[in-house]
C-alpha positions as CSV (number, residue, x, y, z in Angstrom):
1,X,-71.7,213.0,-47.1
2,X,-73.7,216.3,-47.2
3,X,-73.5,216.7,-51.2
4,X,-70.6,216.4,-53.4
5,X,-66.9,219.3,-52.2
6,X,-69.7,220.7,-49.8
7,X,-68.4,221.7,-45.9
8,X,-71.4,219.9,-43.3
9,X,-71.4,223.2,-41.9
10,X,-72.8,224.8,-45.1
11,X,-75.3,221.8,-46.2
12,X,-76.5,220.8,-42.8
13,X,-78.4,221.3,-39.9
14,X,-77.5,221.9,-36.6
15,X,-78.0,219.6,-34.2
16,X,-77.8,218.0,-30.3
17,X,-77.3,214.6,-29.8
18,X,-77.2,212.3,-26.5
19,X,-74.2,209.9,-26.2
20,X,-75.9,206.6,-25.6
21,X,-72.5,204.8,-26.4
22,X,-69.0,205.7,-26.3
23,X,-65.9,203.9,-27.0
24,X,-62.2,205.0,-27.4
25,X,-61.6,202.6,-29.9
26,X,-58.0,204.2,-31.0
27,X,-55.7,206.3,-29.3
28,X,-52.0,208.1,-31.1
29,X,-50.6,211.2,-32.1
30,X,-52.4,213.0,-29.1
31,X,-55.8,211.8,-30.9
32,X,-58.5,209.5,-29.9
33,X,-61.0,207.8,-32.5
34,X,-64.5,207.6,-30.8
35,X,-67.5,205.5,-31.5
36,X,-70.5,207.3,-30.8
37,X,-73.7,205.6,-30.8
38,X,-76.1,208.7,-30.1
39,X,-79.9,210.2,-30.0
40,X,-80.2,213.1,-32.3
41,X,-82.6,215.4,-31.3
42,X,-83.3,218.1,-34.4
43,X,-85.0,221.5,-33.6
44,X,-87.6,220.5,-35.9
45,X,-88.1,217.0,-36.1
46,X,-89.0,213.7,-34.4
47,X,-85.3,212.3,-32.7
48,X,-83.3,209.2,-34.8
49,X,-80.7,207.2,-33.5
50,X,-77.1,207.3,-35.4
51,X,-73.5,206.1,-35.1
52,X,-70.8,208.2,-35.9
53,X,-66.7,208.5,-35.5
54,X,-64.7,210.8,-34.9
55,X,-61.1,211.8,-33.8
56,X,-60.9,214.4,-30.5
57,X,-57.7,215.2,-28.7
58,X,-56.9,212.8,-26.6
59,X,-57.9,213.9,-23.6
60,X,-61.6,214.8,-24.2
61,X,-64.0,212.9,-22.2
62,X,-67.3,211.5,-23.4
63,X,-69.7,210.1,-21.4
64,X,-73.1,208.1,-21.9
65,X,-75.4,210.7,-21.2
66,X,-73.8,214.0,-21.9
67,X,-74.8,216.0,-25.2
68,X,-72.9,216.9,-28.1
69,X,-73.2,218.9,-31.1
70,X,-73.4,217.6,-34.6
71,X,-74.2,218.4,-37.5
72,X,-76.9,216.5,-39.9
73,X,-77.7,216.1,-43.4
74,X,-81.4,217.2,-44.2
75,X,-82.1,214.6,-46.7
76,X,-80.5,211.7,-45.6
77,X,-80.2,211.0,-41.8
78,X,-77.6,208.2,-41.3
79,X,-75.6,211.1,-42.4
80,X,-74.2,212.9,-39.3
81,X,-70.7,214.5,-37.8
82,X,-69.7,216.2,-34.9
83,X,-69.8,219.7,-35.3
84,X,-66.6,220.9,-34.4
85,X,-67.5,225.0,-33.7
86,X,-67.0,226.7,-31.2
87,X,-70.7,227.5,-30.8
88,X,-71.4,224.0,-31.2
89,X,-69.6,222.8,-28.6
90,X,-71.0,226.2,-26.3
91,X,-74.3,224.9,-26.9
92,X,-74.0,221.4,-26.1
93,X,-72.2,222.5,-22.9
94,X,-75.1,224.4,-21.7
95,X,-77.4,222.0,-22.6
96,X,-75.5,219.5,-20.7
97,X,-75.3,221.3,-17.7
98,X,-79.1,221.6,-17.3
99,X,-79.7,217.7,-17.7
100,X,-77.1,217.8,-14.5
101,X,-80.0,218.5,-12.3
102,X,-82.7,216.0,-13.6
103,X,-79.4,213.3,-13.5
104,X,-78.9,214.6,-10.0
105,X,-82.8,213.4,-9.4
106,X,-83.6,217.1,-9.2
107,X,-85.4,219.1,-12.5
108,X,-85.2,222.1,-10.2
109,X,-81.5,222.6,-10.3
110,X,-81.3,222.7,-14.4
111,X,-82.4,225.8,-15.0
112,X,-79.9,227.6,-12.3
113,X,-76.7,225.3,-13.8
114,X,-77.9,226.5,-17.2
115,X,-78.2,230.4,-16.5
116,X,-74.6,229.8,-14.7
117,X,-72.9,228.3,-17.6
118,X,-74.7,230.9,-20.1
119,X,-73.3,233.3,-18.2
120,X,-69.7,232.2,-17.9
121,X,-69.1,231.4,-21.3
122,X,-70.8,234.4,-22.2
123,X,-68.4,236.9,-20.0
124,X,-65.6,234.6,-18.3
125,X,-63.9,237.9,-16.6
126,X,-67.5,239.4,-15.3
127,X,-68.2,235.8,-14.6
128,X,-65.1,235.3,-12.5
129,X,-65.6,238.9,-10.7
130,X,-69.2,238.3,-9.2
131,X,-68.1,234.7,-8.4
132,X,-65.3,236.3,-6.3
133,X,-67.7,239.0,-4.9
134,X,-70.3,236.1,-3.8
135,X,-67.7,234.0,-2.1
136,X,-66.9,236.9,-0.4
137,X,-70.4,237.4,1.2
138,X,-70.3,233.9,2.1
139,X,-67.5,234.1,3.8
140,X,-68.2,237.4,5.5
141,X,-71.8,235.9,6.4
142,X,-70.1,233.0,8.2
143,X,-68.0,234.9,10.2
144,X,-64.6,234.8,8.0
145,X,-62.8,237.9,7.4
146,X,-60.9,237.5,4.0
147,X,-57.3,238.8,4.6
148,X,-55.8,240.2,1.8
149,X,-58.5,239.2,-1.2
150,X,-58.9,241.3,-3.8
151,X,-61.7,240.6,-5.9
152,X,-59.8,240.3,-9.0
153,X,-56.3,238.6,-8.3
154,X,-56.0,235.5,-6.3
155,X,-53.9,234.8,-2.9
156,X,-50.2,233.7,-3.3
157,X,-49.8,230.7,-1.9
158,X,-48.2,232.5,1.5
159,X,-50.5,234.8,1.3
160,X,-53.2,231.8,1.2
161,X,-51.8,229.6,4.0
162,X,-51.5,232.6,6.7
163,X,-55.4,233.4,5.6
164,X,-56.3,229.5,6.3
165,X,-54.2,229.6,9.4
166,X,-56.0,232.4,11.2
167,X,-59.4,231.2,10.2
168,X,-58.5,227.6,12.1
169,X,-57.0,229.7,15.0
170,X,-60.8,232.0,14.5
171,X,-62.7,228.5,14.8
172,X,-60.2,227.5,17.7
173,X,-61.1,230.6,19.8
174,X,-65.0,230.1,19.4
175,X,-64.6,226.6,19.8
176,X,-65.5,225.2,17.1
177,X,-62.4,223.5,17.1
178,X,-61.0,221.5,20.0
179,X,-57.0,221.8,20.7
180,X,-56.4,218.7,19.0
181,X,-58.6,218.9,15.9
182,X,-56.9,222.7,15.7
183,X,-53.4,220.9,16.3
184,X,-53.8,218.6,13.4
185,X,-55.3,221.0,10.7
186,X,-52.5,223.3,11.7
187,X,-50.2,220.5,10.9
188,X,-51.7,219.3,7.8
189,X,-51.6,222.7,6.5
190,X,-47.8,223.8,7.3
191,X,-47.0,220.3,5.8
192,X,-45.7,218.3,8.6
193,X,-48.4,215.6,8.6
């Protein structure tokens, strides 16, 4: 495959391909063997159908639909891998998460899911800080004052529960809660239900 001592990497092309089978056929040693039947779709060529295998750790899920990367040999297609990069598997994550929205019935909601994910793997920490910083809008808009949140170190768990308890006891006041339904989240919450 891809020429004689040469790395796919180095002889092939790039590639995504949609799973349109997927079986665990083997599991052991914290390794599963996959059977892919999948839809290659080439930057710069018409889309093939090929079968591959390959061994993931065990707990990565594949799913009929989803995209992975691979890697393809230019002159002879039934010649194809995963490719195992890093950027590989970035960009068959992002292109994943923009079929989400014409899965979910709506083509309008692939481009946002894809700008998200670009920007997340791109910068996880400035990712992570403006997610924080919209939640806390959110939260502010409906009423909620975060106790204790800082926008870059999460609640302790005390800290979280006394934050939750005076936002039921917030809704209780304005009503939005009766007595009971107040009773029973209380409850829920401080673990006695």
């Amino acid at each position: 495959m891809f020429g004689k001592d040469k790395k796919p990497e180095e002889n092939g092309v790039r590639a995504q391909a949609e799973i349109v089978k997927a079986e665990q056929s083997s599991v052991g040693a914290g390794e599963a063997l996959w059977d892919l039947d999948v839809k290659v779709k080439p930057e710069n060529g018409d889309p093939f159908d090929a079968h591959l295998e390959a061994k993931l750790p065990q707990y990565t899920m594949l799913m009929v639909g989803s995209t992975v990367p691979v890697v393809v040999d230019p002159s002879d297609h039934s010649q194809v891998t995963l490719d195992m990069s890093p950027q590989g598997w970035m960009d068959a994550t992002i292109a994943s998460a923009g079929q989400m929205g014409a899965l979910a019935g709506n083509p309008a909601l692939a481009a946002p899911i894809k700008e998200m994910m670009e920007a997340a793997m791109k910068d996880p920490v400035a990712f992570r800080q403006h997610a924080m910083e919209e939640a806390q809008k959110a939260f502010g808009a409906a009423g909620f004052t975060v106790v204790g949140a800082t926008a870059g170190a999460p609640q302790t768990g005390e800290a979280a529960m006394v934050d939750t308890l005076q936002k039921l006891a917030d809704l209780h006041k304005q009503g939005v809660l009766t007595d009971e339904e107040f009773a029973q989240q209380k409850a829920k919450l401080l673990g006695q239900q």
